[in-house]
C-alpha positions as CSV (number, residue, x, y, z in Angstrom):
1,X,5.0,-1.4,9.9
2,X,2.9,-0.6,6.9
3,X,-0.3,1.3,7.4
4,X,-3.5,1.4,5.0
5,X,-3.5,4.7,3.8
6,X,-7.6,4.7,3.3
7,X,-8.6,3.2,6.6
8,X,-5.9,3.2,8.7
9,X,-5.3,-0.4,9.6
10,X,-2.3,-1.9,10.8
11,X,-1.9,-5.5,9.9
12,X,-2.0,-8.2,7.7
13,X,-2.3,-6.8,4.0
14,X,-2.2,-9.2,0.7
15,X,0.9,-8.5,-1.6
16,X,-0.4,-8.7,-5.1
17,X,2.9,-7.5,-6.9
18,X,6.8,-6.5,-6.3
19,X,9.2,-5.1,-7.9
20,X,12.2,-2.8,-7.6
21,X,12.7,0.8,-8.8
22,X,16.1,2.6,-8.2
23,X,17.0,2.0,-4.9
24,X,12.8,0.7,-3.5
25,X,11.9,-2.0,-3.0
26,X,8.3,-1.8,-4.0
27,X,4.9,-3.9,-2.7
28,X,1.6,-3.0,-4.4
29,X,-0.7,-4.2,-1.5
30,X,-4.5,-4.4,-0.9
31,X,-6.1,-4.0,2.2
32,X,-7.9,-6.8,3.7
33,X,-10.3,-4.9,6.1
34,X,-11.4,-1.7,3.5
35,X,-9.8,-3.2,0.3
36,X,-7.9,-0.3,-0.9
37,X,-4.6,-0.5,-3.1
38,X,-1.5,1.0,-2.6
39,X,2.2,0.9,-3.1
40,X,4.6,0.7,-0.5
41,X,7.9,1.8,-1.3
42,X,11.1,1.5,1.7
43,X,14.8,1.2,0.7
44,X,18.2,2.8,1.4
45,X,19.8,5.4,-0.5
46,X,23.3,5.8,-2.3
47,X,24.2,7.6,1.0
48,X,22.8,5.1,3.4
49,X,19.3,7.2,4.3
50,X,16.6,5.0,4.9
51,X,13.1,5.5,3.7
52,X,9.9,4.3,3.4
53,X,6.0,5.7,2.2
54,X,3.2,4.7,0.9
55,X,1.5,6.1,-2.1
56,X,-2.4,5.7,-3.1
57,X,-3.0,3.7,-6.7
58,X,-7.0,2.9,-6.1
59,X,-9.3,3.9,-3.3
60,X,-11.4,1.1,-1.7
61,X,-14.5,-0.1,-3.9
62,X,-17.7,2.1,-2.4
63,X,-20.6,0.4,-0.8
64,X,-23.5,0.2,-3.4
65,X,-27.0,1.4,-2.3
66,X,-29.4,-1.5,-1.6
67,X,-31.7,-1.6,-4.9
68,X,-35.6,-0.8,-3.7
C-alpha cells in the first residue's frame, strides 16, 4: 500500500507517469488530499529480494495568505 510521504494518506493517488529503472518499476504519483509529488519505486532484485519506497520529487503547493 503506497503512503503519501507529506501527509500521510493512504488511498487513492493519481499516476501522472511510469517508467522502469533497473529492476523498479517506478510511479511518479500526486496526492489527491495534500497534492504532493512523489515517486514510488517497488520491484525484485537479481536475487529475488523484494522492495519498495517512496522518494520526495515536490512538496505539496503552500496555502497562500488571504490578500487584505
Amino acid at each position: 500500500m503506497v503512503k503519501c510521504p507529506y501527509c500521510g494518506y493512504e488511498g487513492e493517488f493519481r499516476v501522472l507517469k511510469t517508467w522502469r529503472f533497473r529492476f523498479y518499476s517506478v510511479s511518479m504519483m500526486e496526492c489527491l488530499r495534500c497534492h504532493g509529488i512523489f515517486n514510488y519505486y517497488q520491484g525484485v532484485s537479481p536475487k529475488g529480494k523484494r522492495s519498495e519506497f517512496v522518494i520526495r520529487v515536490r512538496p505539496r503547493p503552500k496555502a497562500k495568505a488571504p490578500q487584505p
